[in-house]
DOBAMAR-579664 format. One line per field, with one value per residue: residue number from 1; residue in three letters; y, x, z of N, C-alpha, C in turn. Coordinates in Angstrom, 2 decimals. Example, Ala and Ser with C-alpha at 12.3 -4.5 7.8 and 13.67 -1.06 7.14 Angstrom:
<sevexs>
nr c(1|2)
rest c(ALA|SER)
nyy c(-5.69|-2.25)
nxx c(13.19|12.85)
nzz c(7.80|7.08)
cayy c(-4.50|-1.06)
caxx c(12.30|13.67)
cazz c(7.80|7.14)
cyy c(-3.30|0.03)
cxx c(13.20|12.90)
czz c(7.80|7.87)
</sevexs>
This chain:
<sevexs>
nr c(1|2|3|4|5|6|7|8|9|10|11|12|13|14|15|16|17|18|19|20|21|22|23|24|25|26|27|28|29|30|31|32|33|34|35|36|37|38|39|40|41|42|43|44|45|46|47|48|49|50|51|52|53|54|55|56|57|58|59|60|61|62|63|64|65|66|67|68|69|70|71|72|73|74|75|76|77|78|79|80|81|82|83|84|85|86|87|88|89|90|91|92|93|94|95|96|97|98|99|100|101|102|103|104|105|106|107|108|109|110|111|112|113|114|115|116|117|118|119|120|121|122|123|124|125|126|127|128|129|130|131|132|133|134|135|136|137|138|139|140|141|142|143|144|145|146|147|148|149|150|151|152|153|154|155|156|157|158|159|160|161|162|163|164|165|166|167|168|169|170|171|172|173|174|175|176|177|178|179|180|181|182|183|184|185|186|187|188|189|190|191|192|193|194|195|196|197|198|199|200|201|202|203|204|205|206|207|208|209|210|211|212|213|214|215|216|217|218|219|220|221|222|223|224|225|226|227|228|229|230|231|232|233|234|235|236|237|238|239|240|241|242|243|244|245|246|247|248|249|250|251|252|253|254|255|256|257|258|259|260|261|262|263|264|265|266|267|268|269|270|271|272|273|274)
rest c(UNK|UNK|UNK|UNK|UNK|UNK|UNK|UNK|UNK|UNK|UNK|UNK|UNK|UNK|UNK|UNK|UNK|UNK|UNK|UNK|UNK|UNK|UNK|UNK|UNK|UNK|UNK|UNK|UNK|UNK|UNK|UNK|UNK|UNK|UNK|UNK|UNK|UNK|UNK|UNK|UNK|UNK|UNK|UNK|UNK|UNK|UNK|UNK|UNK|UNK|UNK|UNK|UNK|UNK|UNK|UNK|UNK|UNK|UNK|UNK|UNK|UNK|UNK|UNK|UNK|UNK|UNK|UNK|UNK|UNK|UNK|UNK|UNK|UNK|UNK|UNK|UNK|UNK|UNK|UNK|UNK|UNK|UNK|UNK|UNK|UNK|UNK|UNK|UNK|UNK|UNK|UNK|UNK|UNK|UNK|UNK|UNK|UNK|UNK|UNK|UNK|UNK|UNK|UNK|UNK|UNK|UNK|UNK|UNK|UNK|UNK|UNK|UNK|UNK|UNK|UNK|UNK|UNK|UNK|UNK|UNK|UNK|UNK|UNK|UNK|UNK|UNK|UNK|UNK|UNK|UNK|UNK|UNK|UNK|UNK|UNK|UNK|UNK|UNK|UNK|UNK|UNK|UNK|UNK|UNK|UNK|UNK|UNK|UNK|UNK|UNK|UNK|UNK|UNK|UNK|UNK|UNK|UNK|UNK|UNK|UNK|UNK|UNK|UNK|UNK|UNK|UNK|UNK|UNK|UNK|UNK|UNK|UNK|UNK|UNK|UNK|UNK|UNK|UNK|UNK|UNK|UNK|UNK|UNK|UNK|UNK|UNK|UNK|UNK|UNK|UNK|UNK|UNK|UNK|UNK|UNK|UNK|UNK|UNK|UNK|UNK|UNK|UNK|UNK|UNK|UNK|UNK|UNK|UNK|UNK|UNK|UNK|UNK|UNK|UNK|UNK|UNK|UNK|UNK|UNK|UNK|UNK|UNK|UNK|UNK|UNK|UNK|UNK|UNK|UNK|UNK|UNK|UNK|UNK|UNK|UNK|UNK|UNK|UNK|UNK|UNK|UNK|UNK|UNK|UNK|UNK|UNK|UNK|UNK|UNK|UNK|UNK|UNK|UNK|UNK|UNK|UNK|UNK|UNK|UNK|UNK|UNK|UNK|UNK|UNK|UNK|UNK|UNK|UNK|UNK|UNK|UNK|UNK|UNK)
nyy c(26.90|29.97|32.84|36.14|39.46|42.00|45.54|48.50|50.80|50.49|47.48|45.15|46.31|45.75|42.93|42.44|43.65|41.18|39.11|39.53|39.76|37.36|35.49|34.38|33.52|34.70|33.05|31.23|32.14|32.76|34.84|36.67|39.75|42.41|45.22|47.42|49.92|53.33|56.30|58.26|62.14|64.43|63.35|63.09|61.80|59.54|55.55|52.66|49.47|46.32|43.22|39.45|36.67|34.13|31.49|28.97|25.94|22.93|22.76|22.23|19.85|20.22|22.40|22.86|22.21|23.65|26.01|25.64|24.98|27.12|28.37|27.02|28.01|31.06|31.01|29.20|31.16|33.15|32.56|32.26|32.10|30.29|27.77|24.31|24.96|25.95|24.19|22.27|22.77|23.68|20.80|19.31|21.07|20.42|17.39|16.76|18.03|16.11|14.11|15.66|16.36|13.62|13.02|15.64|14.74|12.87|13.62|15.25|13.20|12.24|14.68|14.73|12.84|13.31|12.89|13.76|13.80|13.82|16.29|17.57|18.88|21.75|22.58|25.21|24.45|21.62|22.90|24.20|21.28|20.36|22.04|21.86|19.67|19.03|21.21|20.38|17.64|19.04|20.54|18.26|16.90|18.63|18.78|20.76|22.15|23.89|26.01|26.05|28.43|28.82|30.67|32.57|34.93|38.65|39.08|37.06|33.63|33.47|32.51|32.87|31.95|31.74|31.22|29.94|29.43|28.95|29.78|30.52|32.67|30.94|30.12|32.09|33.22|34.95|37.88|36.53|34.44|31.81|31.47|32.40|29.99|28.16|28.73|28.80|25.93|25.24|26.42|24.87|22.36|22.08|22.89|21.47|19.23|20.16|21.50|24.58|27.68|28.27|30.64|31.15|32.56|33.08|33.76|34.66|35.99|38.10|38.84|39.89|42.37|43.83|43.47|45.02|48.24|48.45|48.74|50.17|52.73|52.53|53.34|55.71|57.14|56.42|58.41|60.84|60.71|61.22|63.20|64.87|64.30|64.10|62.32|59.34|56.59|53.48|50.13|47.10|44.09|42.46|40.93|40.31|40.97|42.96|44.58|46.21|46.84|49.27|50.86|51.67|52.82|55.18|56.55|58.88|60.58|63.81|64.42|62.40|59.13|55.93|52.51|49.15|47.19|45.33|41.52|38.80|36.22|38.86|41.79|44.81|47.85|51.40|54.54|57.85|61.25|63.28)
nxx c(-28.23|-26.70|-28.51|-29.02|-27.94|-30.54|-31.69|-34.17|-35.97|-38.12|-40.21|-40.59|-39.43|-36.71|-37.44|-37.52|-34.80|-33.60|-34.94|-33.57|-31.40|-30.75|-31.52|-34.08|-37.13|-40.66|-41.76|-39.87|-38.47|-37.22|-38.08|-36.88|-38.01|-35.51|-35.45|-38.30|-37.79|-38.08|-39.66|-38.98|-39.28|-40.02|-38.27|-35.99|-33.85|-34.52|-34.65|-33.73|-35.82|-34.80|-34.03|-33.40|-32.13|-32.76|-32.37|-34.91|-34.15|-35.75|-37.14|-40.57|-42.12|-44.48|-44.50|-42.83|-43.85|-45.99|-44.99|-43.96|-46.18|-47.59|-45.24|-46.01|-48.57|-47.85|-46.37|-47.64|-49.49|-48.00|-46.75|-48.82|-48.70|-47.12|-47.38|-47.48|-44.53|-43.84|-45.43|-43.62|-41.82|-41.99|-43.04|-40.64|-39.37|-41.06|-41.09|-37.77|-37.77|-39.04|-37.64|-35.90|-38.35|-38.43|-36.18|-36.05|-38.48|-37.71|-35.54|-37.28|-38.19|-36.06|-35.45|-38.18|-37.68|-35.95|-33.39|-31.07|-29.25|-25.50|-23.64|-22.03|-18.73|-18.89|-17.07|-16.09|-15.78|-17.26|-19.65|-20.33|-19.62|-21.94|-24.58|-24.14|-24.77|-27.35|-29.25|-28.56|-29.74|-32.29|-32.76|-32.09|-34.28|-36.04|-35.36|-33.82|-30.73|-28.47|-25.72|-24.02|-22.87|-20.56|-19.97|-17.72|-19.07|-18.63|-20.18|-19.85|-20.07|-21.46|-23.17|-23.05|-25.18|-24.95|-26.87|-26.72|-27.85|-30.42|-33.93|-34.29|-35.98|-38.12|-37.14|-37.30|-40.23|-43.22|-42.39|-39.73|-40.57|-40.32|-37.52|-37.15|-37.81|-36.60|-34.01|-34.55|-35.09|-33.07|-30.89|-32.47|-31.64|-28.42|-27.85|-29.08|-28.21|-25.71|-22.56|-22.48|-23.76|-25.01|-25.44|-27.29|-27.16|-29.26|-29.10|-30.00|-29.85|-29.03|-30.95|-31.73|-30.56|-31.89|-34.37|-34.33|-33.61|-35.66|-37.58|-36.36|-37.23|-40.00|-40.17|-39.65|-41.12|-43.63|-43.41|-43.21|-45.97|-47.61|-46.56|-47.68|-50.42|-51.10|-51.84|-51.81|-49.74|-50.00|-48.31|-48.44|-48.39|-45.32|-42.61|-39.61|-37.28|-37.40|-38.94|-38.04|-35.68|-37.67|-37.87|-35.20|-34.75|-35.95|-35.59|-33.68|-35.01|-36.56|-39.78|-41.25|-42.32|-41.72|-43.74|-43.95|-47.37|-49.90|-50.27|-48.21|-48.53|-49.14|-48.06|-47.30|-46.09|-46.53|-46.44|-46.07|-46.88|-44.44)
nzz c(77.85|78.74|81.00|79.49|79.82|78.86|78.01|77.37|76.28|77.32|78.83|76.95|74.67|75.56|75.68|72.79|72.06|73.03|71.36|69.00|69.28|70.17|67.95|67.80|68.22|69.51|70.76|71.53|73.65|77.25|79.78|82.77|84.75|85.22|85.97|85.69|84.63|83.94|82.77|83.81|84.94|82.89|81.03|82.46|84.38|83.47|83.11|81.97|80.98|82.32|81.65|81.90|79.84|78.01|75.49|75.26|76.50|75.55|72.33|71.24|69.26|68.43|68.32|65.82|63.78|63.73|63.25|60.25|58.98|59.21|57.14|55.08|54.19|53.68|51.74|49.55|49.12|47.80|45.95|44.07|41.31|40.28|41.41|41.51|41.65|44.10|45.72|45.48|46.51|49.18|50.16|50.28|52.43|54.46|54.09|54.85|57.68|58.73|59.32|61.49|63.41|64.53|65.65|67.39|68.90|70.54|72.07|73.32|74.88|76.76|77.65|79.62|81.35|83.00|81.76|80.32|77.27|76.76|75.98|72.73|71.80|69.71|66.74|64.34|62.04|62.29|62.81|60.17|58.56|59.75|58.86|56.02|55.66|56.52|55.25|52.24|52.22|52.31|50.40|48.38|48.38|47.45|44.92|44.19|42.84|44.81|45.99|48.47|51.08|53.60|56.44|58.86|60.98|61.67|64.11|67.27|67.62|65.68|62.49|58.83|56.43|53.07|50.20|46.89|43.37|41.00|40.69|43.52|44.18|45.64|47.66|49.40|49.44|50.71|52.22|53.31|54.24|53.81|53.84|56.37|57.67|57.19|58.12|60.61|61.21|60.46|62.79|64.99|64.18|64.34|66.77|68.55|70.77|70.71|73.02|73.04|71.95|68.67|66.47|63.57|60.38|57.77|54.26|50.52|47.73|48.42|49.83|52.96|52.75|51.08|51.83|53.93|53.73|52.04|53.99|55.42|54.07|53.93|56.69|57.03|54.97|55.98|57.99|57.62|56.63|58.74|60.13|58.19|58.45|61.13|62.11|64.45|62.60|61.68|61.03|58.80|60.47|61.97|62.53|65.40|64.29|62.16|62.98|64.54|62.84|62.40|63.91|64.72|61.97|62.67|65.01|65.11|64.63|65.28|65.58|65.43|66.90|67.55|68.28|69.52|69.65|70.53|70.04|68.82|66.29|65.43|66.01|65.94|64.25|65.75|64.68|66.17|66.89|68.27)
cayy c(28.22|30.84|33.84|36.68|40.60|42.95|46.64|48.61|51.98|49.06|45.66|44.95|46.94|45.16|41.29|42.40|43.25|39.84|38.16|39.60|39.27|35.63|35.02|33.55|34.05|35.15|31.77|30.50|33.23|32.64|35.69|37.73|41.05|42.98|46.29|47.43|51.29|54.68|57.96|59.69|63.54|65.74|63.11|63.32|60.33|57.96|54.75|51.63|48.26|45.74|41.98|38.44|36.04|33.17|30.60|27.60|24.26|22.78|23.72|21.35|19.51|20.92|24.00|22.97|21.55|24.77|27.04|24.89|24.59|28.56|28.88|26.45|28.66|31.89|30.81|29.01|32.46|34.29|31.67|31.97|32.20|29.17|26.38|23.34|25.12|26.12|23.00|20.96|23.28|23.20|19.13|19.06|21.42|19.42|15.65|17.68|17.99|14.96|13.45|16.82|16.07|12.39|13.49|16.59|13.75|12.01|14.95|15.83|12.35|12.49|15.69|14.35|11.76|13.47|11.60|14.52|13.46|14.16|17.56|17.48|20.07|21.88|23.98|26.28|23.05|20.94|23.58|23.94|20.11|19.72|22.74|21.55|18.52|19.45|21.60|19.39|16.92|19.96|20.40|17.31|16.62|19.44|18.94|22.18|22.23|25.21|26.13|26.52|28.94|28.52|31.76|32.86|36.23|39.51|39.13|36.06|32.47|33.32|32.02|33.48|31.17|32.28|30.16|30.38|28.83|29.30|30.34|31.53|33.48|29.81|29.90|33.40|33.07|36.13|38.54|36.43|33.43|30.24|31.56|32.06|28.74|27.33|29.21|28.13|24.47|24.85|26.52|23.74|21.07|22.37|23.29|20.39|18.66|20.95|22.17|25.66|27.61|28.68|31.23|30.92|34.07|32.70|34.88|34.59|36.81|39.77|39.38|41.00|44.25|44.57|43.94|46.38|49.04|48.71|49.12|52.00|53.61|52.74|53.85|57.12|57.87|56.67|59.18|62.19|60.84|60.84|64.77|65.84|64.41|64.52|61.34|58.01|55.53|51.89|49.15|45.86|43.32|41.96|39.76|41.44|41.97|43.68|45.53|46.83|47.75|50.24|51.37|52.07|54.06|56.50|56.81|60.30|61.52|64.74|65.26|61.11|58.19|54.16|51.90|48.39|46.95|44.01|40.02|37.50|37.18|40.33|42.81|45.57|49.19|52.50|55.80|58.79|62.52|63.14)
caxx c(-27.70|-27.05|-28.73|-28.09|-28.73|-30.67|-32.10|-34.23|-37.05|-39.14|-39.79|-41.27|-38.41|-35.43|-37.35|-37.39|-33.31|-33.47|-35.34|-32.38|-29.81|-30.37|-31.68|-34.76|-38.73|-40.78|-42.15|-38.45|-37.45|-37.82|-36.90|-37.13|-37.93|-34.74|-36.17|-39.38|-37.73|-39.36|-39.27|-38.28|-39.91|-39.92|-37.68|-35.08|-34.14|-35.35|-34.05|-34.07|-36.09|-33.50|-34.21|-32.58|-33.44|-32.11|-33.59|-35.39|-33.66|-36.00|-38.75|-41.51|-42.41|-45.92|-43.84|-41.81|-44.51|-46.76|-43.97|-43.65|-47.77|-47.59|-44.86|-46.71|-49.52|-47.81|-45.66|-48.73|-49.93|-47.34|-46.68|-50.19|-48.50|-46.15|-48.61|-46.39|-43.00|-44.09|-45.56|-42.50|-40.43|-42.48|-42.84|-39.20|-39.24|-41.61|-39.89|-36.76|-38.24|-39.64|-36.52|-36.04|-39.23|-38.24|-35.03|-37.11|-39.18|-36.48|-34.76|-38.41|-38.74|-35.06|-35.94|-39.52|-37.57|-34.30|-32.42|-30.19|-27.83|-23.80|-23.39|-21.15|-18.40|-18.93|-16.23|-16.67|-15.95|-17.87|-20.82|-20.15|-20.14|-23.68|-25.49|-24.82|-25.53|-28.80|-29.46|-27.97|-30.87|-33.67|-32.44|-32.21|-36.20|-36.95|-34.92|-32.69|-29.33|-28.30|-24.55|-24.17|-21.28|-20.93|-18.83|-17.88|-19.31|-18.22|-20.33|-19.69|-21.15|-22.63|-22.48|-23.24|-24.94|-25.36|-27.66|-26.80|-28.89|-31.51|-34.97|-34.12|-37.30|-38.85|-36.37|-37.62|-41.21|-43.51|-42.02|-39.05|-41.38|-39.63|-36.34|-36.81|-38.86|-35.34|-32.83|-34.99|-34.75|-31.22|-30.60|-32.73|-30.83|-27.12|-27.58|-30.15|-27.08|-24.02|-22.30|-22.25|-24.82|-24.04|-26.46|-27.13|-28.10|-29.49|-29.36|-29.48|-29.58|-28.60|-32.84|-32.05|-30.14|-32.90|-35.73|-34.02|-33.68|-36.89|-38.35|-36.63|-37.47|-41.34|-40.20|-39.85|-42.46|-44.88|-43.43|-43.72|-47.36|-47.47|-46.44|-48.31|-52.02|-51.16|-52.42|-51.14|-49.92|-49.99|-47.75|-48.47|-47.65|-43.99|-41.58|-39.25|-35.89|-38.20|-39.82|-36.84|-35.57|-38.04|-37.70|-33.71|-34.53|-36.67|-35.06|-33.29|-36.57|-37.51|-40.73|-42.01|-41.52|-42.16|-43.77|-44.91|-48.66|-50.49|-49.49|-47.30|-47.57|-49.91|-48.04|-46.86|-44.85|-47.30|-45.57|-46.72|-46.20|-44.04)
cazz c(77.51|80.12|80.85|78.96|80.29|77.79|78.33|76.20|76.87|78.20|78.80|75.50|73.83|76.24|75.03|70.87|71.54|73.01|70.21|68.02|69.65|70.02|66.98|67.89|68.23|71.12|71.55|72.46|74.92|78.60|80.46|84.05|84.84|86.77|86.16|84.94|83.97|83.77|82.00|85.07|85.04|82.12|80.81|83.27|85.14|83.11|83.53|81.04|81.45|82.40|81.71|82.15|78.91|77.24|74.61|75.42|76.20|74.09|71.55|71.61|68.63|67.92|67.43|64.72|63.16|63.80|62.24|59.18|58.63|58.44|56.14|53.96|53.93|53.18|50.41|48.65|48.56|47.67|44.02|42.64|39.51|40.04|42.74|41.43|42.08|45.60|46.44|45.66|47.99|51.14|50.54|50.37|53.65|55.33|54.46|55.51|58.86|59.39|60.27|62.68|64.23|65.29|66.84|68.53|70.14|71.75|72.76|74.39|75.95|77.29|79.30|80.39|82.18|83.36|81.25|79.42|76.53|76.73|74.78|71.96|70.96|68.45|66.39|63.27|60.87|62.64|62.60|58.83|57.97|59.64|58.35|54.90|55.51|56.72|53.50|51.12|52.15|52.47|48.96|47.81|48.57|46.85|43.81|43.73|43.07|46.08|46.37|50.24|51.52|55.40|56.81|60.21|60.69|62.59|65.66|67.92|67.67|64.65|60.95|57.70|55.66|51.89|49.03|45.35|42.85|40.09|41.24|44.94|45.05|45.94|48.99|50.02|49.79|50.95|53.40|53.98|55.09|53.51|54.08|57.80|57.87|56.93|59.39|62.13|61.10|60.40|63.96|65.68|64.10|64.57|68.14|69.39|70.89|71.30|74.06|72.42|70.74|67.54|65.78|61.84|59.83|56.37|53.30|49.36|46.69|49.45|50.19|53.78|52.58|50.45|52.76|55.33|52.62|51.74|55.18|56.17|53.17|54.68|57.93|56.49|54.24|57.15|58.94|56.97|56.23|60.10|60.26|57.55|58.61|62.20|62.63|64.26|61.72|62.44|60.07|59.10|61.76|61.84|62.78|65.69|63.65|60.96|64.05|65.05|61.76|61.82|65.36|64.79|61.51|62.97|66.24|65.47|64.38|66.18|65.60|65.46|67.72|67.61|69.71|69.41|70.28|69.99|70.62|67.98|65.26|65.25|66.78|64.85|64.98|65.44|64.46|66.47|66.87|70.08)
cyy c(29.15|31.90|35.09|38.15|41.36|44.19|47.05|50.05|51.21|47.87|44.97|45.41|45.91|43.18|41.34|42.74|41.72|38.61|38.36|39.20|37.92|34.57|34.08|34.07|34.45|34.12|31.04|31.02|33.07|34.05|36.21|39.16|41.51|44.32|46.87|48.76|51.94|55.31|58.63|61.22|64.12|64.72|62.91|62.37|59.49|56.70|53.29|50.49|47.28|44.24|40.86|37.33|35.22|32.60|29.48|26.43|23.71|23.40|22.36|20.90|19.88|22.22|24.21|23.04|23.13|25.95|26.72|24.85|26.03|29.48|28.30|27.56|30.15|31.97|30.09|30.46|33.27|33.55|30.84|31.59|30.75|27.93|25.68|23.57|24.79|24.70|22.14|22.04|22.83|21.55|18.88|19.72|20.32|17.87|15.90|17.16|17.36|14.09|14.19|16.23|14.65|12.81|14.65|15.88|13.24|12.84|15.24|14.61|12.50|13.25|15.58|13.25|12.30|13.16|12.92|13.94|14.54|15.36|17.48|18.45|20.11|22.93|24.42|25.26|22.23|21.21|23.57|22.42|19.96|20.66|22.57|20.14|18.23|19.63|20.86|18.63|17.29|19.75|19.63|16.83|17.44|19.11|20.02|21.61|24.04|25.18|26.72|27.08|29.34|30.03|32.47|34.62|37.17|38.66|37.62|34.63|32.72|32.93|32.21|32.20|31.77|31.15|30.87|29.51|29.34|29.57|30.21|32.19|32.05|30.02|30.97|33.46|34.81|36.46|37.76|34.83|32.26|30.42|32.03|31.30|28.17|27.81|28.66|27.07|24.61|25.16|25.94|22.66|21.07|22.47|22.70|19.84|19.26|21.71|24.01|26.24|28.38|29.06|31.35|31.81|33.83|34.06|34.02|35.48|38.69|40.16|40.02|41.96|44.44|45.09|44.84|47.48|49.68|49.19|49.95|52.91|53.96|53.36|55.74|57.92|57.83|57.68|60.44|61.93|61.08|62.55|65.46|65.47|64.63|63.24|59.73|57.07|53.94|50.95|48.07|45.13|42.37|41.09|40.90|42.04|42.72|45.07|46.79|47.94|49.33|51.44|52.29|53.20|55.04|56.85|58.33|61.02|62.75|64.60|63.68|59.78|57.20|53.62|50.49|47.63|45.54|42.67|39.71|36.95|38.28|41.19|43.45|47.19|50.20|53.02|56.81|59.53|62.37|64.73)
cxx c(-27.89|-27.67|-28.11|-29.05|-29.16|-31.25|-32.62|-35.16|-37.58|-39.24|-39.94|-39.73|-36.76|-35.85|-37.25|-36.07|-33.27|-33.53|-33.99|-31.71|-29.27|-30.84|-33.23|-36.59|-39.59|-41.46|-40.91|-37.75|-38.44|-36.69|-37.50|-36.88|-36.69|-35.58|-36.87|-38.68|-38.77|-38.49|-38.91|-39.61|-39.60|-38.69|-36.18|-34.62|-34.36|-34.31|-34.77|-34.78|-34.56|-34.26|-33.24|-32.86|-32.41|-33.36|-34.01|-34.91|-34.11|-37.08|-39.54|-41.76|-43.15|-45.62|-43.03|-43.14|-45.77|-46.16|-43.73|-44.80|-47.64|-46.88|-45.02|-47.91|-49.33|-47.15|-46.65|-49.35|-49.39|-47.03|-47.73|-49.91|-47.62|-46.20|-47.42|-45.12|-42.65|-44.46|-44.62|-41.45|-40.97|-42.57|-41.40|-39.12|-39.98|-41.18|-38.79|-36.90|-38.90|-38.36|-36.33|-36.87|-39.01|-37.17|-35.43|-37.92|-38.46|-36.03|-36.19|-38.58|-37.36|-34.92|-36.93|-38.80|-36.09|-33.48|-31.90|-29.23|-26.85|-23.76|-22.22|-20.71|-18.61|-18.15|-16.97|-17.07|-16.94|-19.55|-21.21|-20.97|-21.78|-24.64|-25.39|-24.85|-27.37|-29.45|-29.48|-29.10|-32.15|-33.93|-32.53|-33.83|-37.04|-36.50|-34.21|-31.67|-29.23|-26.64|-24.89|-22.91|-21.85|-19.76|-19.20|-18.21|-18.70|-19.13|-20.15|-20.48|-21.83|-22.23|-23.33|-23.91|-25.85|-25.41|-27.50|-27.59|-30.07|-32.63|-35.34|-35.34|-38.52|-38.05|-36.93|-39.02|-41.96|-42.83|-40.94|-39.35|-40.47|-38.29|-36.03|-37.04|-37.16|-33.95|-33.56|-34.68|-33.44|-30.69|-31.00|-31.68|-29.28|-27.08|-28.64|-28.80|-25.79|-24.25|-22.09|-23.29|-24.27|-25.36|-26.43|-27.84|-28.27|-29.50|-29.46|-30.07|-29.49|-30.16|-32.24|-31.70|-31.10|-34.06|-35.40|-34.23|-34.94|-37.83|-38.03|-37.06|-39.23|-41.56|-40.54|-40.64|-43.48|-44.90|-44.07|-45.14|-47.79|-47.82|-47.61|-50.04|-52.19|-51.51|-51.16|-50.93|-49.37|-49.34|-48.39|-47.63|-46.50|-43.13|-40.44|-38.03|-36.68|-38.79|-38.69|-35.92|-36.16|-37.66|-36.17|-34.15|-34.90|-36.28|-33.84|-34.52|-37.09|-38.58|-41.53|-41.10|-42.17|-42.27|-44.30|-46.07|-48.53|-49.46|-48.83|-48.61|-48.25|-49.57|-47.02|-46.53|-46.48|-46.40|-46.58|-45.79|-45.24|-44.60)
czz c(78.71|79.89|80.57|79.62|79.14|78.21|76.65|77.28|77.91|78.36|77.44|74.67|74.23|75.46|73.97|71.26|72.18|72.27|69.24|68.15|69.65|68.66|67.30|67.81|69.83|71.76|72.19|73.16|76.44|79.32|82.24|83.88|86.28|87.00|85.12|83.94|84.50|83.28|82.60|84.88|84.12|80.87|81.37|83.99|84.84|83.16|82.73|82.02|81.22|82.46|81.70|81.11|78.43|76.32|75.55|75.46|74.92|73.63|70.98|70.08|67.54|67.33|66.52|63.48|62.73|62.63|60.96|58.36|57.77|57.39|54.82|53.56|53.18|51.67|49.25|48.24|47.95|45.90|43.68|41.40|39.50|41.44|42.56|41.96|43.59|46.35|46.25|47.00|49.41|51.26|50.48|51.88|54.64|55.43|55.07|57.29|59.69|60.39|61.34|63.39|65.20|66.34|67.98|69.53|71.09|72.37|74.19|75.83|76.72|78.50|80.04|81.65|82.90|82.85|79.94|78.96|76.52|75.45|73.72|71.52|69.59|68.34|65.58|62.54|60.91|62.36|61.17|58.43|58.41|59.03|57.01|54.60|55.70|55.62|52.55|51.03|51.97|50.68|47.86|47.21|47.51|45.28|43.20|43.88|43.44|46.03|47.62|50.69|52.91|55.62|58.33|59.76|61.75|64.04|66.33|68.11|66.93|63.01|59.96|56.96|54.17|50.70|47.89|44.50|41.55|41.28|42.84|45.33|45.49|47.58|49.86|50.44|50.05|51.98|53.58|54.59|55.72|54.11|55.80|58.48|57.97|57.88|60.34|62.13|61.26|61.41|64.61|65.02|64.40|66.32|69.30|70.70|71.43|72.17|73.68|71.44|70.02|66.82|64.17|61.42|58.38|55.57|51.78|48.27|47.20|49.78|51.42|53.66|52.01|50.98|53.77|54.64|52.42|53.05|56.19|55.29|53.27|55.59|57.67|55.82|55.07|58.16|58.79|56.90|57.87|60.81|59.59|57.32|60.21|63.15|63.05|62.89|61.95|60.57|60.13|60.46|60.97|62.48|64.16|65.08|62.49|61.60|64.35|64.22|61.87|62.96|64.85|62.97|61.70|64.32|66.58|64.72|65.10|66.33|65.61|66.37|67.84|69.16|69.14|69.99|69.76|70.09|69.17|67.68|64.46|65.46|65.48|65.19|64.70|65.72|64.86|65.99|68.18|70.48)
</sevexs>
């Protein structure tokens, strides 16, 4: 994949539109600094960070496997009330991904040795047939019956994919967990291979309008609480399209302004005064 240019206040700010933009995490972004930025004087002058960033050829094994451990862990937590349910999903995710993992090896030994496999086009259809074929089998493991609707979306190289189904809040998990446990897989396995990357934006039961919704509606009340003790207020730590979220609703804010601190997957938005 080639390099792609992003800008932002800062460097930090220019690699989270990167993480978005490409759909990916900040463990699979390799980027360069063009320019660091500044604020200029008084505000005057200022001048954006400018970076150079793509994804990762590949993503290492240990890191599928890593990402998969932790969304076992949060989704056990999150269906106290329903252990059995939960644990048949993530063992369906995880057999799922066993097969992934073998083909991730080869792929790894392939590039350990120079030895790159012949890229294969991929169209829309093509993209289609394998992402629910993928599913279909995630699915299968687990024992859901999932209706899978594949759809090209507005922005470019990217595809809609929307899950219907009985008890969906197994797919979702806390925060979003399971259900971004499963776009990742499903964007490693579609685009291991092709000459074309092709970004996949999971949804089902409209969970991200909701969780956006919901977290500007945080953005905002943290703010006012923000004004009216005077004091910094610091969020849970987030994910960066979640980060960002919050960033972009408070960004005509007079009187408060975002920043984010701290490393992955600790780092998280503080709301000052300005």
């Amino acid at each position: 994949m080639e390099f792609m240019e992003f800008s932002g206040k800062t460097v930090d700010d220019a690699i989270t539109e990167a993480l978005v933009s490409l759909g990916i995490t900040s463990d699979q972004v390799e980027y360069e600094v063009i320019e660091k930025g500044g604020s200029g004087f008084l505000g005057f002058n200022a001048k954006p960070a400018k970076i150079r960033a793509r994804k990762k050829v590949d993503t290492p094994v240990e890191e599928v496997a890593e990402a998969v451990s932790e969304v076992k862990a949060e989704t056990t937590e999150e269906a106290a009330g329903s252990e059995a349910k939960a644990e048949k999903a993530i063992g369906g995710i995880l057999g799922a991904a066993a097969g992934l993992a073998g083909a991730a090896s080869e792929a790894v030994a392939e590039v350990s040795s120079e030895v790159k496999a012949a890229k294969e086009p991929m169209d829309v259809k093509a993209a289609e047939a394998k992402i629910k074929e993928f599913l279909s089998q995630v699915f299968g493991a687990m024992n859901m019956n999932v209706e899978i609707i594949v759809k090209e979306a507005e922005e470019k190289d990217m595809l809609d994919v929307e899950l219907k189904g009985d008890d969906m809040g197994v797919l979702i998990g806390k925060r979003g967990q399971t259900l971004d446990a499963l776009q990742y897989l499903t964007n490693l396995t579609l685009n291991k291979h092709s000459d074309r990357y092709i970004r996949v934006k999971m949804d089902t039961e409209n969970y991200r309008e909701r969780r956006k919704a919901t977290l500007e509606n945080l953005a905002k009340n943290l703010a006012s609480k923000a004004k009216r003790t005077g004091k910094d207020v610091e969020l849970e730590p987030m994910n960066p399209y979640e980060r960002r979220i919050i960033h972009y609703a408070l960004q005509g804010d007079k009187a408060v302004e975002t920043h984010s601190v701290g490393e992955e997957p600790y780092r998280h938005v503080v709301i000052t005064l300005k």
